[in-house]
N, C-alpha and C positions, 0 to 999 in steps of 0.2 A: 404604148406598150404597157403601161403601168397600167391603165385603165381595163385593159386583157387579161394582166394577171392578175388583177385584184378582183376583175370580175369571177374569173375562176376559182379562186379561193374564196370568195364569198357565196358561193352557189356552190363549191363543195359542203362547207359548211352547213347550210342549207339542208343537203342532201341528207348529210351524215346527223343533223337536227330531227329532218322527217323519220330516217329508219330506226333512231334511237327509242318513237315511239313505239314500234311495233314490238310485239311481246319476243323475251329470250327463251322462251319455251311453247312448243306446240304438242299439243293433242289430236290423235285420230282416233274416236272411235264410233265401235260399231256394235250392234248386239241381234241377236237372235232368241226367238224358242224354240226350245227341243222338247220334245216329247220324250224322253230319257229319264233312266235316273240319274240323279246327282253324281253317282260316284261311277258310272258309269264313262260320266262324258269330262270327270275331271282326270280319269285313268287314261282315255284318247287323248286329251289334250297336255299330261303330262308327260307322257310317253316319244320322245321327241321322233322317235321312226316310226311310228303311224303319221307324221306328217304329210305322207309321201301319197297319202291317198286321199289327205283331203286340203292340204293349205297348198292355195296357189304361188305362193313365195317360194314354194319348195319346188312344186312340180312344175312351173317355169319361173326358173330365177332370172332375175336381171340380167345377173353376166354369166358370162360360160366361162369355167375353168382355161386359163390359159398355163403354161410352162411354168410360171413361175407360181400357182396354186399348189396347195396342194391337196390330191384326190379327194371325190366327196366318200364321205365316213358320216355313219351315224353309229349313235348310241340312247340309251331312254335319257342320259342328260346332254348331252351336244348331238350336234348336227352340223356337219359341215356340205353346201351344195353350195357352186356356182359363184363359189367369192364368197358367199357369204358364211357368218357362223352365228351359231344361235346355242346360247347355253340356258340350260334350266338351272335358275339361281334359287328358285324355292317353291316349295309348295306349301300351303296348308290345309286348313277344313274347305273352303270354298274358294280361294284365290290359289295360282299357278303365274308366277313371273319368271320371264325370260328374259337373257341379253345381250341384244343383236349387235353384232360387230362388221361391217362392210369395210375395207381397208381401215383410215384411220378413224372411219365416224363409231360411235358407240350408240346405240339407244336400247330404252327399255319397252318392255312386251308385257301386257298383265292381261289377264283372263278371269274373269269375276263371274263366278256361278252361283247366282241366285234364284231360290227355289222355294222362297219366304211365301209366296202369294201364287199356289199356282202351280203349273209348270214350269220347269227352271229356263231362266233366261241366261243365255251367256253372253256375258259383255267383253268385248275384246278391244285394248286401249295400247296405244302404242303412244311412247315420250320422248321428245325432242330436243334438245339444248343445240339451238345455233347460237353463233358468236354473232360479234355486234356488228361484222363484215357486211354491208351495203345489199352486197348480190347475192348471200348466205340467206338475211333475212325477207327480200326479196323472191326467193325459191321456196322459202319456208309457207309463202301464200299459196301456193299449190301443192301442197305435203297433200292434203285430202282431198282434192281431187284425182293426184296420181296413185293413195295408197289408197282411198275409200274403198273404190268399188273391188282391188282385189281381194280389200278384209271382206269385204261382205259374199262377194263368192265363196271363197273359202270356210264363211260361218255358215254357207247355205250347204254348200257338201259338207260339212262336219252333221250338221242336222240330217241330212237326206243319210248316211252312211249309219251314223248313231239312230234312225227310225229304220230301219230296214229287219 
């Protein structure tokens, strides 16, 4: 019996050793060119109810409003759809940060428009803080798989909609 639990707490240990390497912060992004002006596509992007026609987060959210939500509402600085809420926390000359709230999780939103070289590229970065929980940092290895390709939809209809 002793040899059972000890093996079990020593392969916990183990575990909780492995995922302590994995980073407390993840990164998704993603970017595009638009053929736009600058201020154009920083006015679409900060605008949080034109979301509605081009971020796919908006136009199918995750969750569906249940009873205990409450109704989706927008404004140019919050957004609320489908459980989730998204406030615009700043803008300036070429950056626009957002931040995203799902039940208790918190994360941040940035959109980086630069137009240094070029036509302006928009780069869209979304930031993570998971805790040091085993099956937290575990999930955190598919952040970009599951959120990748709907940034990059969504930066494709922001471009298709802002070239029109």
């Amino acid at each position: 019996m002793r040899l059972v639990i000890g093996s079990i707490v020593i392969l916990s240990l183990i575990v909780l050793f492995l995922f302590a390497l994995f980073p407390s912060t993840i990164s998704v992004t993603r970017m595009v060119q638009i053929n736009s002006s600058e201020d154009k596509i920083l006015n679409s992007i900060s605008d949080l109810r034109s979301w509605k026609t081009w971020n796919e987060f908006v136009i199918f959210p995750v969750a569906k409003n249940n009873l205990h939500t409450k109704p989706d509402s927008a404004r140019v600085d919050y957004l609320r759809v489908g459980g989730n809420e998204i406030l615009l926390s700043g803008v300036d000359r070429d950056h626009v940060y957002t931040l995203w709230r799902r039940g208790d999780k918190i994360f941040t939103g940035q959109f980086i428009v630069d137009a240094k070289n070029g036509p302006p590229i928009v780069i869209w970065t979304m930031n993570f803080d998971v805790k040091w929980y085993p099956w937290e940092k575990l999930a955190s290895m598919f952040y970009d798989k599951q959120l990748g390709p709907r940034m990059e939809k969504s930066l494709v209809q922001l471009r298709n909609e802002l070239e029109r």
